[in-house]
Residue, then its C-alpha position, 0 to 999 in steps of 0.5 A: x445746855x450741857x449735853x449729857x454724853x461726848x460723842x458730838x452729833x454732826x446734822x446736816x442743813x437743808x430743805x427740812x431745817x432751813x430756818x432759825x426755829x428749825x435749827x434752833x430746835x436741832x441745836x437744843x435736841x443735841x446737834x453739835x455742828x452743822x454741815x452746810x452741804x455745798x453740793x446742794x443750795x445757792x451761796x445765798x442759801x448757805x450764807x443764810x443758814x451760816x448767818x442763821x447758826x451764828x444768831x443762835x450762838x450768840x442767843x444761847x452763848x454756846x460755840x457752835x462748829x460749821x462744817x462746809x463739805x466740798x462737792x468734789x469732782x463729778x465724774x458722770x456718762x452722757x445722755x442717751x438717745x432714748x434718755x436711757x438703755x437696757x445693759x445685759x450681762x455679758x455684752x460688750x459696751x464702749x465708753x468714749x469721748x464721742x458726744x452724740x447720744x448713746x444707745x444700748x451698746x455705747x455712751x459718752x464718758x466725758x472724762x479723759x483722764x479717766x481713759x488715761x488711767x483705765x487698764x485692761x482688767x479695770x473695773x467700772x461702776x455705774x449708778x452707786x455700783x449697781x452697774x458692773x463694766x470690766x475693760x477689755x481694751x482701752x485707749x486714750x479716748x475709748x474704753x471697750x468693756x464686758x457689762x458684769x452686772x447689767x442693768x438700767x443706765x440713764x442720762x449722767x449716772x456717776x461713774x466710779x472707777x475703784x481699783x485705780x487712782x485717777x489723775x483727777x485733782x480733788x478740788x473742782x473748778x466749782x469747789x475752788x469757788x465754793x471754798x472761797x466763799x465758805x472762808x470768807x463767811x468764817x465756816x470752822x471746818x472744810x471736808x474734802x471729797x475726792x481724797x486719793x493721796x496727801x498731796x490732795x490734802x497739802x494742795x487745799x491747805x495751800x488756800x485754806x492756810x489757818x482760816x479753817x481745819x481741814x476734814x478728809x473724807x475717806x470715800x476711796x480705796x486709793x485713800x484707804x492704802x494711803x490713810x496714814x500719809x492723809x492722816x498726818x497732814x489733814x486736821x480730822x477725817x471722816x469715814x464716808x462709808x456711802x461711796x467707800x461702800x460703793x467702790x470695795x465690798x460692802x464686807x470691807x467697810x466695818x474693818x476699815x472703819x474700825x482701823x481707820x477711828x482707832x488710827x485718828x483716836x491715836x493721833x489725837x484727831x477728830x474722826x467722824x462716821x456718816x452715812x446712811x446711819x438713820x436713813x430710815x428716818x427720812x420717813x419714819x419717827x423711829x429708826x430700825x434696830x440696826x440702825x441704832x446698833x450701828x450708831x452704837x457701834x461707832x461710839x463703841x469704837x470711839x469716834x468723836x461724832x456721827x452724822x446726820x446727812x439726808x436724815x436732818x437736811x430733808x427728812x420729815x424728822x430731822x428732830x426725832x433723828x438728833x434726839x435719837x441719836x443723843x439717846x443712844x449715845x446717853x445709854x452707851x456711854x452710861x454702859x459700864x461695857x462701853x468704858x472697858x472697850x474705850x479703856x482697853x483701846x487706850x495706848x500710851x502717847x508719852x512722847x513730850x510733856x503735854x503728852x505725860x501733863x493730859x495723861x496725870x490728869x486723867x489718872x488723877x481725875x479716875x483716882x481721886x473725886x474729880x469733877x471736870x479736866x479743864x484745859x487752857x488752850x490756845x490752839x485747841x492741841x491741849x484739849x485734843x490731847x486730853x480728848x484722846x484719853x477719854x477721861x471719865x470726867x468732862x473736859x473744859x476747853x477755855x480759850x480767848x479764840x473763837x476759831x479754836x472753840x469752835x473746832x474743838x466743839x467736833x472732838x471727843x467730850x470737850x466743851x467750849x467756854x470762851x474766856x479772856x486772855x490770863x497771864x497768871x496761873x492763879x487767875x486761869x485756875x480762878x476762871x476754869x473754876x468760874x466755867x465749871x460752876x456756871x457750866x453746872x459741872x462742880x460747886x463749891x468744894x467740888x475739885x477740878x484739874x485745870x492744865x495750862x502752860x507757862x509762860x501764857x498764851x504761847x501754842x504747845x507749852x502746856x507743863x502744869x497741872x493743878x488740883x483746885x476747888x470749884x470756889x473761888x474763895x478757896x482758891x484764894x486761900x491757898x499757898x499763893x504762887 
């Protein structure tokens, strides 16, 4: 089961992968985590399909991360009479709290906060953006707009509104209750939609505590001016360019990616690119060129992962569409391009001794024969440090946690091995040596680095680095400790 390039592949679960075989097969195609989308399906469904990828951990003995993504709050018009209306450009429509059917010059906004926050000069998008509203005037429950862009708008089309940040808590009554759910089955990872500032963040770890790593998705410009603060408290981040592609031009969206996959590879944490990346797969067995450039850009870039979301959840090739994706990051990483760019984009993070232990391994490992960087690690920072070198040679994570194994399989080249809990460094060299034989990443005389901190099992004391051969018999033989 050794993936045979670092990039991790993120699919999401649904309809079209919605049983062991199914997932399995995803799983052996390549998939690294799996999203369970709480926007769509039951908490019997999700707890199936969590019960499910647990089973296939345990049959195939590799850690497999659990992703739960948030819903987030909604904000949707009302319905309309005629359960729709024709908007032209440049006539007036009002948005209120009124909730008798709308008609072509008027509508429902069920969302006051929205008009607490609305200015002259806002704009208003509705329908992923395909619908324009600028304010004229504005109250604390009405809105009179100019129709920039018209259209066909329906009964409870999504409303975005851009240019300001709404006094809309990121966590819904409804992702309160999913949230409780998800820890309570064990899930890995929470992304959090709705982000605008830290303080979203710093709220839902008040309740997720250390049960689950955190997952901003950065859908909003408001997230975008602020990425470094959210940055600072969240455990990863995702790029969700679907709705960030709806509220700033679609022209911004590859910039902001690129700032924002260089920003979280310098602070050592995972970032993931989603959205409409094989969308044509939904319905079709091979993607479009444009499609493959744009997964290869992202690796390019860096990023630890890309996802799948409709592509695997309801598509006609979920399969086809992970293999797809494991092909192009096989042949990008194999381009001797794509290590100069990953190579020229390193900067220097020297700042403890962790920082100067994962930095000598990874110019040991590009200097002399290497096999594999293994890292003992109790919180999963020692390995998340080393990912952020982007060695040339695989990283080993061993840790006696499952939680941490788990979260680490979301980062850059790291692979998760379980193993007992050491307490002398001759033991822990003799295990990263079992792991790197029986993961078929060295043999015999073959050498790894294993990094660890003395004293054992405490979090952040990494402060040893050893050059030893994969054989055990070797290790024994030399100078004892």
């Amino acid at each position: 089961m050794r993936r045979l390039r670092n990039l991790k592949i993120v699919a999401t679960l649904g309809p079209a992968s919605d049983d062991y075989d199914m997932i399995r097969k995803l799983f052996e195609a390549g998939a690294d985590v799996f999203r369970l989308n709480m926007s769509h399906g039951s908490h019997d469904e999700i707890a199936r399909r969590h019960a499910i990828i647990r089973q296939i951990e345990n049959d195939t003995g590799r850690p497999i991360a659990i992703l739960a993504d948030l819903q987030g709050p909604k904000l949707r018009c009302g319905v309309f009479a005629n359960g729709a209306a024709e908007l032209e450009d440049g006539q007036d429509f009002r948005l209120d709290l009124d909730p008798a059917p709308g008609e072509a010059h008027r509508v429902q906004l069920p969302h006051k906060e929205i008009f607490a926050a609305l200015e002259p000069g806002s704009t208003l998008l509705v329908n992923d953006g395909k619908i324009r509203l600028k304010v004229k005037e504005c109250g604390p429950d009405f809105a009179n707009c100019e129709v920039v862009v018209g259209g066909t708008i329906s009964n409870r089309k999504g409303v975005n509104v851009p240019d300001v940040v709404l006094p809309v808590a990121a966590l819904s009554d409804k992702d309160r209750r999913d949230l409780d759910f998800v820890l309570d089955l064990g899930i890995d990872w929470v992304a959090l939609s709705f982000v605008q500032r830290p303080e979203d963040v710093t709220e839902a770890r008040g309740i997720v505590g250390d049960r689950a790593a955190i997952l901003s998705k950065i859908e909003k410009p408001a997230a975008v001016k602020c990425f470094d603060e959210i940055l600072a408290v969240s455990d990863g981040i995702m790029v969700a360019r679907g709705d960030l592609g709806v509220e700033i031009p679609v022209q911004n969206v590859p910039p902001i990616q690129k700032r924002l996959v260089r920003a979280c590879r310098a602070a050592a944490k995972p970032v993931i690119v989603a959205t409409q990346m094989l969308e044509s797969m939904i319905e079709s067995p091979v993607p479009t060129r444009a499609e493959v450039s744009d997964v290869a850009t992202a690796i390019y870039e860096g990023a630890d992962a890309v996802m799948l979301s409709a592509e695997s959840a309801a598509g006609q090739y979920p399969i086809e569409a992970v293999t797809t994706m494991d092909n192009v990051a096989i042949e990008v990483e194999s381009d001797p391009v794509y290590r100069d760019i990953i190579e020229a984009s390193r900067q220097a993070h020297r700042s403890t001794v962790a920082d100067g232990i994962v930095a000598a391994a990874r110019e040991i490992a590009e200097t002399a024969e290497i096999k594999a960087i293994c890292c003992f690690t109790e919180s999963g920072t020692t390995a998340l440090k080393t990912a952020r070198e982007r060695p040339r040679v695989p990283i080993l994570a061993l840790t006696p946690y499952a939680a941490t194994g788990r979260r680490l399989c979301l980062s850059w080249g790291i692979n998760c091995f379980f193993n007992d809990k050491v307490e002398r460094f001759k033991m822990a060299v003799v295990s990263a040596a079992r792991a790197a034989r029986e993961g078929g990443y060295g043999d015999g005389e073959d050498r790894i680095i294993v990094i660890a901190g003395l004293p054992f099992n405490i979090p952040g004391s990494t402060n040893i680095l050893r050059v030893a051969p994969c054989e055990e018999r070797l290790i024994f033989n030399v100078e004892p400790e």
